[in-house]
N, C-alpha and C positions, 0 to 999 in steps of 0.2 A: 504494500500500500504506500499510496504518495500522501503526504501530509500539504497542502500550499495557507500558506499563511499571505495573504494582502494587506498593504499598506498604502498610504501616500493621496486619495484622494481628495476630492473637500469641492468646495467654494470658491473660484474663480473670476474676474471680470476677462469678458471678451480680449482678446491677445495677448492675456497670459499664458504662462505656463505651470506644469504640473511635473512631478515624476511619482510612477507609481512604483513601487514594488511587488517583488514575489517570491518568497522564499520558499524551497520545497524541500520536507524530510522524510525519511523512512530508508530501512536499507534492505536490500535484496532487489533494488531498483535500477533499471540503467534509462535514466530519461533519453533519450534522442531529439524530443522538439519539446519547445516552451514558447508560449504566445499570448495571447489578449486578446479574447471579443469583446463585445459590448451590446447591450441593449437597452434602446429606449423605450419610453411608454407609447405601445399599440404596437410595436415595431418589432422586426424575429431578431434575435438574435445574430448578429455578423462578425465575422475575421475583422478587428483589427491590423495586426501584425502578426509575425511568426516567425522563427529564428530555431534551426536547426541544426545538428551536431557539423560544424565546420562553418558555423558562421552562413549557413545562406539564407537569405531574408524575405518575406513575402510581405507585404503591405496593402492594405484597402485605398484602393484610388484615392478618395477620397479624404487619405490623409498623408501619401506620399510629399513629402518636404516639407513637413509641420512633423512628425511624430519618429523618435527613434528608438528602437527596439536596440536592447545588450544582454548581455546576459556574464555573467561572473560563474563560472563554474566551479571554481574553488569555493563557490556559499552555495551552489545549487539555485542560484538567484538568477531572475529576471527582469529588466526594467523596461521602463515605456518612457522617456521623455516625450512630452506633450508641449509642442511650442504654437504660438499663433493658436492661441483657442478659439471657435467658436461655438456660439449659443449652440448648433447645433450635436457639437460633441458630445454634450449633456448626455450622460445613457448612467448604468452601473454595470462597471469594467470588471470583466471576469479573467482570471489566470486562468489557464490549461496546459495542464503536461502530460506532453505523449510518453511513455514510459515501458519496459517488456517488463513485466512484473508475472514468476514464477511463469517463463516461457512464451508468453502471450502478450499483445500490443493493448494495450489500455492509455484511454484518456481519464484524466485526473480532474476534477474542478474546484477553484475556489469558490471561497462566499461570495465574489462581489465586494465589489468599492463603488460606492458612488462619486461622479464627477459632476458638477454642475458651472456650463460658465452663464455670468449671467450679469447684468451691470447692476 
């Protein structure tokens, strides 16, 4: 089992920024991808970002050169910096780690973080 603990959201005015975090524990685990969706009210749930074992990256149009995805593997951590915000970023930001746990590919989820920009 993956443990992800989230942090780092809150209250915003339009073109701020944010960093979120994502810490993930449990051992018998070998993650290979960690990312961010998000979801607004009425709205499905979407990819954010997404960042896999060797650094390669995927991004929602919608937020390519505003939002950057890292990840620290020596903490098993994930980040999101969040630059140039807008009102419509607003969702609650979820972590997900891909993970083979006891043989098999498993997604993980956090609680959610809410983000709100807003003047």
């Amino acid at each position: 089992q993956v443990h992800l603990v989230e942090s780092g959201g809150g209250l915003v005015q339009p073109g701020g920024s944010l960093r979120l975090s994502c810490a993930a524990s449990g051992s018998g685990n070998n993650i290979y991808a960690m990312g961010w969706f998000r979801q607004a009210p009425g709205k499905q749930r979407e990819l954010v970002a997404l960042i896999r074992n060797g650094n390669s990256t995927n991004y929602a149009d919608s937020v390519k050169g505003r939002f950057t995805i890292s990840r620290d593997n020596t903490k098993n951590t994930v980040y999101l910096l969040m630059d140039s915000l807008k009102p419509d970023d607003t969702a609650v930001y979820y972590c997900i780690t891909g993970a083979i746990t006891e043989g098999s590919a498993r997604d993980y989820w956090g609680q959610g973080t809410q983000v709100t920009v807003s003047s």
